[in-house]
Each structure stands twice: as C-alpha cells, then as structure tokens.
C-alpha positions as CSV (number, residue, x, y, z in Angstrom):
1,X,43.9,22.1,31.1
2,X,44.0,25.4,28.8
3,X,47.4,25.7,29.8
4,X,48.6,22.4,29.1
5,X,47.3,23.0,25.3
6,X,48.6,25.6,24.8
7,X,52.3,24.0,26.2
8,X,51.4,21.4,23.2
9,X,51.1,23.8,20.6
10,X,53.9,25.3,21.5
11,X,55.9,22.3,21.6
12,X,54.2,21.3,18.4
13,X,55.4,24.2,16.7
14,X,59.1,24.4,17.8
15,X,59.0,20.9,17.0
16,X,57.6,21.5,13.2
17,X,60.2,24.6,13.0
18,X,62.9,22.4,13.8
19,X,61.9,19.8,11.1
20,X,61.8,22.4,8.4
21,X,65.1,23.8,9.7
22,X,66.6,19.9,9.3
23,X,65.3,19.4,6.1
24,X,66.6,22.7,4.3
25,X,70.0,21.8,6.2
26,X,70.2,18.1,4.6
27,X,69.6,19.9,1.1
28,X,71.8,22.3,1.3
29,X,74.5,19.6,2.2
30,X,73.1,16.9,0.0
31,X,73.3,19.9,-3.0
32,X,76.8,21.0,-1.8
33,X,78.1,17.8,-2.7
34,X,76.8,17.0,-5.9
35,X,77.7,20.5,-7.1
36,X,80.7,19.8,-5.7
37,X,81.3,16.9,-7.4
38,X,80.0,18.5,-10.6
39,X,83.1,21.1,-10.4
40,X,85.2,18.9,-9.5
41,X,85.0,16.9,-12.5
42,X,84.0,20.4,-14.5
43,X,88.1,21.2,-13.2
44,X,89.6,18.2,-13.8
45,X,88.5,17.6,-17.4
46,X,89.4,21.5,-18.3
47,X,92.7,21.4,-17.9
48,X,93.4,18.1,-20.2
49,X,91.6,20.9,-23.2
50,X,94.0,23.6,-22.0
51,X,96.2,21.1,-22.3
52,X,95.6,20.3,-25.8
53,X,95.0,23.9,-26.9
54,X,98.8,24.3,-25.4
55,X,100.4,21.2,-27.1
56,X,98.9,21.9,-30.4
57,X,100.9,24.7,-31.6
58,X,104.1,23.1,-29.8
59,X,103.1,20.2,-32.1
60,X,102.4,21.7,-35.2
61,X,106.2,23.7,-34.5
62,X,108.0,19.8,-34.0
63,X,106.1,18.6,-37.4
64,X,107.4,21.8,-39.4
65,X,110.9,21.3,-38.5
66,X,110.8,17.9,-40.1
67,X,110.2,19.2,-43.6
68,X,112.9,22.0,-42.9
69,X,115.4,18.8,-41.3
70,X,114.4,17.5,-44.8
71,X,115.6,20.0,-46.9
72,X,118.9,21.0,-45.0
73,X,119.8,16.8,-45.3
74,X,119.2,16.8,-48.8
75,X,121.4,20.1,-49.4
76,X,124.3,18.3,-47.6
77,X,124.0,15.4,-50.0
78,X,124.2,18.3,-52.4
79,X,127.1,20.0,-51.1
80,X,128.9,15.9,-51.9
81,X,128.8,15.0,-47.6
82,X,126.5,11.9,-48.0
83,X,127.0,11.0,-44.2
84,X,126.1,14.6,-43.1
85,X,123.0,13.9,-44.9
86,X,122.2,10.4,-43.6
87,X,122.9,11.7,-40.2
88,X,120.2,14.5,-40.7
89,X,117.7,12.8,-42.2
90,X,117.5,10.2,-39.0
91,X,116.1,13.0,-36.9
92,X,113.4,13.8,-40.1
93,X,112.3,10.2,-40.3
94,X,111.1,6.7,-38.6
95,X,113.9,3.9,-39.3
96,X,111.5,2.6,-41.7
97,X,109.8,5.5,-43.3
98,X,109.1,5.2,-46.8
99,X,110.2,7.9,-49.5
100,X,108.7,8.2,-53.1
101,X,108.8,10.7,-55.7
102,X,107.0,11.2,-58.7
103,X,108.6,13.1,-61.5
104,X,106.8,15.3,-64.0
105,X,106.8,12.7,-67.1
106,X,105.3,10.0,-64.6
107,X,108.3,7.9,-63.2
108,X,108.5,7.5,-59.7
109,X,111.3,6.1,-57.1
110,X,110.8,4.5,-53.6
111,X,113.6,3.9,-51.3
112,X,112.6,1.8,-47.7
113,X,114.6,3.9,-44.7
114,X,116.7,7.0,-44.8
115,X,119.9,5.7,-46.2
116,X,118.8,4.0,-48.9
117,X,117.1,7.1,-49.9
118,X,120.5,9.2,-49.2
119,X,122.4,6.9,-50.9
120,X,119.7,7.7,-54.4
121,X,119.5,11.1,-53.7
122,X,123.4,11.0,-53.8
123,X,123.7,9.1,-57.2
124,X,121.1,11.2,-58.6
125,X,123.4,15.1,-57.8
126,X,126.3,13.0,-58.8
127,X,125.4,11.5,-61.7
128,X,124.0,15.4,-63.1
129,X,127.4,16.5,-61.8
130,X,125.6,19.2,-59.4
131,X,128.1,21.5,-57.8
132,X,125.5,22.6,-54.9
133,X,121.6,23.0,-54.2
134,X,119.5,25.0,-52.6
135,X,116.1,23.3,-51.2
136,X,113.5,26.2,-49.9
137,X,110.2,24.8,-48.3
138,X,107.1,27.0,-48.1
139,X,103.5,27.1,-47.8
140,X,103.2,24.2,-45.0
141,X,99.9,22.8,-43.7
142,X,99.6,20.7,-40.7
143,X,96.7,18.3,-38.8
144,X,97.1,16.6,-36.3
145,X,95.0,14.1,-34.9
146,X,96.1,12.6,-31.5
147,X,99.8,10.5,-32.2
148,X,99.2,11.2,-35.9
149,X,99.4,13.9,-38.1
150,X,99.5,15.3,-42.1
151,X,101.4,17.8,-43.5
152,X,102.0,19.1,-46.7
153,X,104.3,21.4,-47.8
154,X,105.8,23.6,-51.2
155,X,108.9,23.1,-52.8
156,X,111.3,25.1,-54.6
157,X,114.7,23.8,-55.3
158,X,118.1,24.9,-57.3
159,X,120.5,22.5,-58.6
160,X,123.8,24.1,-59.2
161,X,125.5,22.4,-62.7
162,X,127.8,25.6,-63.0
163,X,128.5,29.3,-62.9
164,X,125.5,29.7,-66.2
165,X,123.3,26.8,-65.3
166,X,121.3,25.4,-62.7
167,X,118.3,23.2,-62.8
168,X,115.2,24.2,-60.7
169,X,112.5,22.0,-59.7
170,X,109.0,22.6,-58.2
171,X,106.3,20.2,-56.4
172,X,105.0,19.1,-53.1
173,X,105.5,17.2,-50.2
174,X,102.6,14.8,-48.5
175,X,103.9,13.4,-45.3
176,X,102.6,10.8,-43.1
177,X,104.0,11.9,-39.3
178,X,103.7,9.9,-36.4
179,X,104.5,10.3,-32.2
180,X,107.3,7.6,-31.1
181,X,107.3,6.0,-27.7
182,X,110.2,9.0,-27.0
183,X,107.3,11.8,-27.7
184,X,109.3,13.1,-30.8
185,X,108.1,13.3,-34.4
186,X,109.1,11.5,-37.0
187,X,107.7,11.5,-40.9
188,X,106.7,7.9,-41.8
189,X,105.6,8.3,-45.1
190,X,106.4,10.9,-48.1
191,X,105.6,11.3,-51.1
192,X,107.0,14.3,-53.3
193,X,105.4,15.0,-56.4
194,X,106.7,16.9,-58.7
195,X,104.9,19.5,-61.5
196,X,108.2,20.6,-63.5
197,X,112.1,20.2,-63.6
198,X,113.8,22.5,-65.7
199,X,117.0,24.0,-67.0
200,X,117.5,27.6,-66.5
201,X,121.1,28.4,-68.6
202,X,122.8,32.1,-68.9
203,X,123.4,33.1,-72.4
204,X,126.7,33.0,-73.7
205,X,128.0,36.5,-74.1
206,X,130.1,37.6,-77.1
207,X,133.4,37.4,-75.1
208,X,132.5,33.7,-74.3
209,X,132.0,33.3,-78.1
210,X,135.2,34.5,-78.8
211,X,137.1,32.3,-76.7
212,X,135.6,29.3,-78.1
C-alpha cells in the first residue's frame, strides 16, 4: 500500500514536471511568433525610410537641374536660336506650366506653356537688340513633399547690347515642381520677380571722343 503511494507521487510529480515543461514550451513558441512578426514588419517598413532618405537627395539633384535647364534655354534665345531654346525649355517644364514675371516698376507678364514663353522672351532680346546673355543661378532651396516640391532660387543675369554696355538684372525664382507619370520633374509654375534692371555702360574714352 506504502509502495503504491509513493508510485503516485511519483507519477504525480513527473506528471506536474511535464506540464510546466509544456507550458514554458507553448510560450516560447507563442512569443517567437509575435516577435517574429514584430520584426518582420519592424524590416519591411525600414527599408521604404531608407528608401526615402536615398531618393531625397537624388530628388532634390533632378529639381536643381530644372532651374539650371532654365537658364541655359533662356541664354540660347539669347544667343538669337529660338528653337534651341524651345527645345530646352520642354525638359525644364510641364506642357502647360505657367511663367510670370514681375518687373521692378510693377508690370508683370504670363505666357501659358514653354513656347509661348520662348517666343516673349525672344521679342523681348530682340526688340533691346541684345547681342548675347549670360543667366547665372545661385543660392537654390528645395522641399519636397511626396510628388510635389518648392524651390526657389537667385538670379543674376547679363544682357549683352555691345562691346561698352550691358544690362544686368537681379531677382528670384519661385517654382512650383511636380513628379509626372514618367518619374521625371518638371516645374509647373514660376514666378520670377525681379528687384532691379539696370544699365551698366563703359565711359567713353578720349580716343572715342575724337572720332566722333
């Protein structure tokens, strides 16, 4: 009879043993999967940010090129190639972008797409007979926000009339830009204002003088 007791405590102890065992198994597998599900998603959502922390300088580069694209289009126009321009200024902007500036006495000018805007800028260099210019961009700032972005950026331009006199003009660019459905980056919207336009002339030297 003692015997037989002392089988059941036994028993009752291997038994409670391998219940405790059991249960510390299933939590161990029960916590293995929901941490592992926890760093699952923890890996799958950190690479979209290094991602983005990738793409946003590449992005930032693209919009900054527009504004250079800008200025080498309107120099073409400049030089007197008006298709060289209109040709460069369809990689700057959307089809339908829309281009205003604002000159210093308050007068402003808005074309509706890139060639009507070539096609102003053109009138305007021939109409001041400018031999050449020289458009030099500076001091950009850029944020983006998803598909969209701002920039902003400093202009300082020379307008050849001669071999004594150029006109110079200073101000600054506020661009709308926008991602297409081809993932490039286009400016939708500018508006240059600018703060002076002046006429910088060489004296005339004796010898000119003279000749007159």
């Amino acid at each position: 009879m003692e015997k037989n007791r002392e089988n059941k405590r036994v028993i009752s102890k291997v038994i409670s043993f391998l219940l405790h065992r059991v249960t510390l198994i299933s939590l161990t597998a029960i916590l293995t999967l929901l941490l592992g599900s926890r760093f699952e998603l923890a890996s799958a959502i950190q690479p979209n940010f290094e991602s983005a922390s990738v793409t946003q300088p590449n992005a930032e580069l693209e919009i900054q090129k527009l504004t250079n694209c800008y200025a080498l289009g309107t120099d073409a126009i400049g030089r007197g190639n008006l298709q060289e321009g209109k040709n460069i200024y369809r990689d700057c902007f959307t089809q339908d972008a829309r281009i205003t500036a604002i000159f210093p006495n308050g007068a402003s000018e808005t074309r509706i797409g890139t060639d009507a805007w070539a096609d102003f800028v053109y009138s305007v260099f021939q109409g001041n007979g400018y031999l050449a210019t020289q458009h030099l961009i500076g001091t950009i700032n850029i944020s983006v926000r998803s598909n969209r972005a701002k920039m902003s950026s400093y202009l300082h331009a020379t307008h050849k009339r001669s071999e004594t006199s150029i006109d110079v003009a200073n101000g600054t660019y506020e661009d709308d830009v926008i991602l297409n459905r081809n993932g490039r980056w286009k400016i939708s919207n500018r508006i240059l204002t600018l703060i002076d336009f002046l006429n910088l002339s060489s004296p005339t030297t004796p010898t000119a003088r003279n000749a007159q």
